[in-house]
C-alpha positions as CSV (number, residue, x, y, z in Angstrom):
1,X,-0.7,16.0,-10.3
2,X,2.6,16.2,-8.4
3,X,4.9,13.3,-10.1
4,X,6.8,12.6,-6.6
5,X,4.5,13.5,-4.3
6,X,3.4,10.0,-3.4
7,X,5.0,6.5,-4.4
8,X,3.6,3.1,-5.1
9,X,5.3,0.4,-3.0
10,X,6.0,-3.8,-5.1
11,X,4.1,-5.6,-3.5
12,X,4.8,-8.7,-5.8
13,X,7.5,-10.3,-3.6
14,X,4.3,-11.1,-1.1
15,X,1.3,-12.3,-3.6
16,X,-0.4,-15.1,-2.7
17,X,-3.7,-14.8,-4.3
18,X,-5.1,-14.2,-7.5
19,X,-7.7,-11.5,-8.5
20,X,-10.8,-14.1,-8.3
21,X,-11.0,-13.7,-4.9
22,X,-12.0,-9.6,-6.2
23,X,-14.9,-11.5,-6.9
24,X,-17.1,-10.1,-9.8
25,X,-16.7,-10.5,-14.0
26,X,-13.0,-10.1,-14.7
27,X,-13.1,-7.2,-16.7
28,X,-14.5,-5.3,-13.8
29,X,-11.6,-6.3,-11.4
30,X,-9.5,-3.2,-10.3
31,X,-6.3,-4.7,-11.0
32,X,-2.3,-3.9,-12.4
33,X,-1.2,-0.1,-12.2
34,X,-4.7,2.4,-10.5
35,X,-5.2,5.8,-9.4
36,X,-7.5,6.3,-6.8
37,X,-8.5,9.5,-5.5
38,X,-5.9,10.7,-7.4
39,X,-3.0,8.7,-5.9
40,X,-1.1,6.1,-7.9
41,X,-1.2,2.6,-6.4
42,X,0.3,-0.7,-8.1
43,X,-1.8,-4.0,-7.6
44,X,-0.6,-7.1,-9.1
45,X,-2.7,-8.9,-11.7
46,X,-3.5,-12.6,-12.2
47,X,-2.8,-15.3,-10.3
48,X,-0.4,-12.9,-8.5
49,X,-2.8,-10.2,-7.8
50,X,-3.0,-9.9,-3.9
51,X,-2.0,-10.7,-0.5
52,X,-4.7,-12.7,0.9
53,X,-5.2,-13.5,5.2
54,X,-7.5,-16.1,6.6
55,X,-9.2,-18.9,4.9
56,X,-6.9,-19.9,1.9
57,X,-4.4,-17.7,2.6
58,X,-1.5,-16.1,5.3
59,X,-2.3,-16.9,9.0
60,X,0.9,-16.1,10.6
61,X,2.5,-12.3,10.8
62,X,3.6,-10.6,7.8
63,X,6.8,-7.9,7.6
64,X,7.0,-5.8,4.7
65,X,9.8,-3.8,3.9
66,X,9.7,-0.4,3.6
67,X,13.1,1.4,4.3
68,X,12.2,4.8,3.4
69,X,11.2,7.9,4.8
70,X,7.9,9.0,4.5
71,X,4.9,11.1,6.1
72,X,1.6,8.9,5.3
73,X,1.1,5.0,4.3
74,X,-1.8,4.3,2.5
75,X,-3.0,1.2,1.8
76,X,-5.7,-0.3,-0.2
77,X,-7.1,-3.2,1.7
78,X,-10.9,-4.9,2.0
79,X,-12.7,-7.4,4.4
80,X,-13.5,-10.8,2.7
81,X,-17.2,-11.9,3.8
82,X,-18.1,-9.7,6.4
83,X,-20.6,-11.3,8.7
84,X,-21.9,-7.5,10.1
85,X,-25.3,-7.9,7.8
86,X,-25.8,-11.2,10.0
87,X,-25.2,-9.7,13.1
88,X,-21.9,-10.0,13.0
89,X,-20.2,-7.3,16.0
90,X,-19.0,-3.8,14.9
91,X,-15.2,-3.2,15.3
92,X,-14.4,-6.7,15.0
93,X,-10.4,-6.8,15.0
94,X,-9.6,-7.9,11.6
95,X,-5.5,-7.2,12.1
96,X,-3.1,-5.3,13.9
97,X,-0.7,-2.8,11.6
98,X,2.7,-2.4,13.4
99,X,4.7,0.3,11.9
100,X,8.7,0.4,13.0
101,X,10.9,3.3,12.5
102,X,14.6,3.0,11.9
103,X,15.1,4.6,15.6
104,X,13.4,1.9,17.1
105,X,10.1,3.3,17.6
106,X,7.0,1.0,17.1
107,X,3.5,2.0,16.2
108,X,0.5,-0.8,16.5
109,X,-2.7,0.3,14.9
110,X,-5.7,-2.3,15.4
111,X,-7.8,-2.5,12.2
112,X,-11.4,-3.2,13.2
113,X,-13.5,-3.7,10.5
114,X,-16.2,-0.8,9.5
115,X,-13.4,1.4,10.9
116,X,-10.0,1.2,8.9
117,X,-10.9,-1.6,6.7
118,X,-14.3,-3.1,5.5
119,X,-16.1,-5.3,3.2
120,X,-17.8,-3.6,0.0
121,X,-20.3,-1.8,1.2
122,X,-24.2,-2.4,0.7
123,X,-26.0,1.0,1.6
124,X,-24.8,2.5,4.8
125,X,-22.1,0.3,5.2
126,X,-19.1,2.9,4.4
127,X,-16.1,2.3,6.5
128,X,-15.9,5.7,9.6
129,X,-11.9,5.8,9.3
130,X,-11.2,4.7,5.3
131,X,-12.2,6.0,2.2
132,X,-13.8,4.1,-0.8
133,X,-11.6,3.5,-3.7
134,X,-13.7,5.8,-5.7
135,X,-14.6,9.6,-5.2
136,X,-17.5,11.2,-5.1
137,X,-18.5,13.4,-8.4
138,X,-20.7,15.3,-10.0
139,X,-24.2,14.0,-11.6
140,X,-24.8,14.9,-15.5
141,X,-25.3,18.9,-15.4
142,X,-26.8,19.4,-18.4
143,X,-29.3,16.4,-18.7
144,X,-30.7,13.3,-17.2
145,X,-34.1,11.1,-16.2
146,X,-37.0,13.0,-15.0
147,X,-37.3,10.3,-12.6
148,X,-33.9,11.3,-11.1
149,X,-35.1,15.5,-10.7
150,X,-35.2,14.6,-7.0
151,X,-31.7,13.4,-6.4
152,X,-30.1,15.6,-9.1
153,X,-31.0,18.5,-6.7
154,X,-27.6,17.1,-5.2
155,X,-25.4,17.5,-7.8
156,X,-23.3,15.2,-6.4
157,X,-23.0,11.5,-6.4
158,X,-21.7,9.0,-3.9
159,X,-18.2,7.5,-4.2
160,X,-18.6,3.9,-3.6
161,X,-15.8,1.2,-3.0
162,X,-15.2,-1.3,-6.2
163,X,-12.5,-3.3,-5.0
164,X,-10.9,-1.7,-1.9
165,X,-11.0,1.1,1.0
166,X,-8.0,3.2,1.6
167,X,-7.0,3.5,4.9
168,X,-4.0,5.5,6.0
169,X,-1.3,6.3,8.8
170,X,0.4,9.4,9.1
171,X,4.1,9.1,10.7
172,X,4.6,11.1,13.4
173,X,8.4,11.7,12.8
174,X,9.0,11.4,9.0
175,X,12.1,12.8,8.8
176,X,12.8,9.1,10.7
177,X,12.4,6.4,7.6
178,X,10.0,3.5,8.1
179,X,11.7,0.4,8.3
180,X,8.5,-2.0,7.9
181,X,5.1,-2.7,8.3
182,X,4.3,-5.7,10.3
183,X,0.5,-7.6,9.3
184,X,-0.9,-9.3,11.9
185,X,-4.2,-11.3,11.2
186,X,-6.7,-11.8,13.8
187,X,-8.4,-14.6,11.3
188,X,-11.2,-12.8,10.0
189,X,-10.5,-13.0,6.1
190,X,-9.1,-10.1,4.5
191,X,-6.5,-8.8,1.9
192,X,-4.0,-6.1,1.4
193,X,-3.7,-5.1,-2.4
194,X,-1.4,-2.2,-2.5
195,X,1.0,0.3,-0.5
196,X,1.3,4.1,-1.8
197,X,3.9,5.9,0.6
198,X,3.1,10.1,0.9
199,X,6.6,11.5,0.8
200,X,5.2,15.7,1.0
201,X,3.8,17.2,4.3
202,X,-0.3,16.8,3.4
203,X,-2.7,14.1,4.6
204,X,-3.4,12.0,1.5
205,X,-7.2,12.9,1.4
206,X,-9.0,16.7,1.6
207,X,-10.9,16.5,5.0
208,X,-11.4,20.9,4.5
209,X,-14.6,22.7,3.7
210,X,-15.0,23.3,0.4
211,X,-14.5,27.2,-1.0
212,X,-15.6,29.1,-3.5
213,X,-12.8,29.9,-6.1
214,X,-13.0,32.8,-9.0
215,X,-11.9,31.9,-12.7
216,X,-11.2,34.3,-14.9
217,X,-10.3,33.3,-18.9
218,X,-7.4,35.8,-20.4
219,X,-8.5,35.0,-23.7
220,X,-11.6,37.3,-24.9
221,X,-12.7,34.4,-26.9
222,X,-13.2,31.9,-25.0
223,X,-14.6,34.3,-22.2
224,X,-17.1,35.6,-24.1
225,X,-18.2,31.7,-24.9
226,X,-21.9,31.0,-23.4
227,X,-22.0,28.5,-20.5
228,X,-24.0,25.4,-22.0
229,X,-23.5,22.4,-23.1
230,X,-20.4,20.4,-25.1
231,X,-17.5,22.4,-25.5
232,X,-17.7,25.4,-24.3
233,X,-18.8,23.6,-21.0
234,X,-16.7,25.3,-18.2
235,X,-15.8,22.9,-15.8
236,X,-12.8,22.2,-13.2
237,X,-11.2,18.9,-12.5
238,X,-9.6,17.9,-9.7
239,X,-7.2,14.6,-9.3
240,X,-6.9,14.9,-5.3
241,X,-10.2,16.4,-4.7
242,X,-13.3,17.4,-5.6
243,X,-15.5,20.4,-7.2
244,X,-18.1,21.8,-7.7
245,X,-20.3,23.0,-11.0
246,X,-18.6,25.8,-12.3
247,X,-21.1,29.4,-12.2
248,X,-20.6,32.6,-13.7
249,X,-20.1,35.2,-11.5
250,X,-21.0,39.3,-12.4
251,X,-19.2,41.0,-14.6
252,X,-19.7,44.9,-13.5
253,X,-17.6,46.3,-10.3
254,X,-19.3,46.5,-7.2
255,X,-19.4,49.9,-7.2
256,X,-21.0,49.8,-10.7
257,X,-24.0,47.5,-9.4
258,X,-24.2,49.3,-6.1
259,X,-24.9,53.0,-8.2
260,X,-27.2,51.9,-10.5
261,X,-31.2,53.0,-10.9
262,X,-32.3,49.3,-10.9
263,X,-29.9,48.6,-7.2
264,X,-31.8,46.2,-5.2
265,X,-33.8,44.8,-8.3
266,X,-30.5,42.1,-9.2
267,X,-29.1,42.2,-12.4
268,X,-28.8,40.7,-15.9
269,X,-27.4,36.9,-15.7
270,X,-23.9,36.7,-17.1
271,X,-24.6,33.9,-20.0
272,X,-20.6,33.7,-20.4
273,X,-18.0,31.3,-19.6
274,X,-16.5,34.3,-17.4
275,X,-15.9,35.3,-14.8
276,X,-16.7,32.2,-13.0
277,X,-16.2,30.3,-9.6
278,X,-16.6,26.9,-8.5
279,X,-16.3,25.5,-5.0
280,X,-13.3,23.1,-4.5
281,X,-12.0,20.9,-1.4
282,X,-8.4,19.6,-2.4
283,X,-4.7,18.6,-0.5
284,X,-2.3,21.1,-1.8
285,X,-0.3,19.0,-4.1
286,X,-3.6,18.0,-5.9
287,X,-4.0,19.3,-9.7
288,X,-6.8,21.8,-10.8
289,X,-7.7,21.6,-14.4
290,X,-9.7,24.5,-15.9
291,X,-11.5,22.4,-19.2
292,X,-13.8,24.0,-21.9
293,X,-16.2,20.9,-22.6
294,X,-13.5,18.1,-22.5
295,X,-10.3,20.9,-23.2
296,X,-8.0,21.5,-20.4
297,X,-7.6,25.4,-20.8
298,X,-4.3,25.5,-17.9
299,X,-3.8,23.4,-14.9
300,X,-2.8,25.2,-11.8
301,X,-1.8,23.1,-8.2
302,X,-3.8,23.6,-5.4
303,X,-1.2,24.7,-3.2
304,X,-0.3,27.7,-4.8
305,X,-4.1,28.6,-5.0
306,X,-4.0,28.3,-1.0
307,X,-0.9,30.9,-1.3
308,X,-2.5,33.4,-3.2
309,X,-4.3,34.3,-6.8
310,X,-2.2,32.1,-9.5
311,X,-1.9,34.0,-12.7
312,X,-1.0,32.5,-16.1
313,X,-1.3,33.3,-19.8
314,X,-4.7,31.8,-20.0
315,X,-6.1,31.5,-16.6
316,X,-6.1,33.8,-13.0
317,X,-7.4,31.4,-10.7
């Protein structure tokens, strides 16, 4: 991943909460340094772990002090006892977010919960404006319960919220540095965890179609490997994004397939590790790993895919 590309903000100067209120065994708490969806963020830990609103905690306005420039603020924040499953309203205003600039300019967000900020989700409960604290993947490819044939049609699995949901702002001028970020409670409970500032020109999360993407392996050896199983598994990983399986792709020209006696009929399956492609949605500073079974082959960044084929000694991607 890009090292600078986004910054985790201390938060520790305005803790007032310990990680119980995560709720859940303590070893399952998502607390100290994370990475979510492939962006660092720095919660505290202990007694010191959040900043809690409402019941037991802040009820008067909070300013936090940024003093920097950037282009997004993400923040991983969650509802504490949601009343929606009781009939609670839809939108209810949780807080209002009041970014100021250094050139005076002010920008009030309301956070309504099941919008920018919500509880942890039961099924169907995922926030419409934030992201879960975990992304979706990719079910087992090469096994799993008969009982699961149905879903595994999917290849893809949910990404569900542990701890937190991500919500974040985009500044409209970032070459103007953010001064603060004002928290104002509305008294439904809630807590902020952690602040990650985006300092490069990308929204922090890959809203684009996925496309398909060709891998070639340089080295005859491992090309030649059959797809299958353990380590000569081809797969591609993705910090700020996601992907698909990998498949293997023909290995005769167009023009060889088109002219031959069987045209029409398909062709033999490639059983090797290349060529390939694999279907990716990703920001452009996001990492792509190219791995045979658990072995990163050559990373590439996503960016420079977006630009144009990316050649190196091992890879053309």
């Amino acid at each position: 991943m890009a090292p600078h590309a986004y910054l985790p903000l201390d938060l520790s100067a305005y803790y007032n909460a310990g990680a119980e209120v995560l709720g859940g065994p303590p070893d399952a708490r998502l607390v100290g340094d994370q990475v979510f969806h492939g962006l660092p963020f720095r919660i505290g830990e202990a007694d010191r772990a959040v900043t809690l609103f409402g019941r037991d905690g802040r009820s008067a306005p909070l300013t936090i002090a940024i003093n920097r420039e950037a282009h997004a603020v993400i923040l991983a924040h969650r509802v504490l006892g949601s009343r929606l499953l009781a009939g609670g309203p839809l939108g209810e205003p949780v807080a209002t977010y009041t970014f100021r600039l250094s050139d005076g300019a002010e920008y009030q967000v309301p956070i309504r919960e099941r919008f920018e900020i919500a509880d942890l989700p039961s099924f169907g409960q995922l926030p419409f404006l934030a992201r879960p604290d975990q992304k979706n993947g990719l079910q087992a490819r090469w096994s799993g319960p008969f009982s699961a044939s149905g879903s595994r049609q999917m290849e893809s699995t949910q990404g569900w919220s542990r701890a937190y949901c991500l919500w974040f702002w985009m500044n409209p001028t970032p070459d103007v540095p953010i001064q603060s970020l004002e928290i104002v409670p509305r008294g439904q409970r809630f807590l902020v965890a952690a602040i990650t500032l985006g300092l490069t020109h990308e929204e922090p999360f890959s809203r684009d179609a996925m496309v398909p993407v060709r891998i070639d392996l340089k080295d005859p050896t491992l090309a030649d490997l059959p797809l299958a199983p353990g380590p000569s598994d081809l797969k591609v990983d993705i910090d700020r994004g996601v992907a698909s399986y990998a498949y293997q792709l023909p290995r005769g020209a167009a023009d060889e397939f088109l002219n031959d006696g069987f045209a029409g009929w398909g062709e033999a399956q490639n059983p090797s590790c290349s060529p390939a492609y694999a279907e990716v949605s990703a920001i452009p500073s996001a990492t792509v790993a190219i791995k045979l079974g658990e072995k990163t082959i050559e990373s590439v960044r996503w960016g420079d895919v977006l630009d144009g084929p990316v050649e190196t000694d091992m890879v053309r991607v």
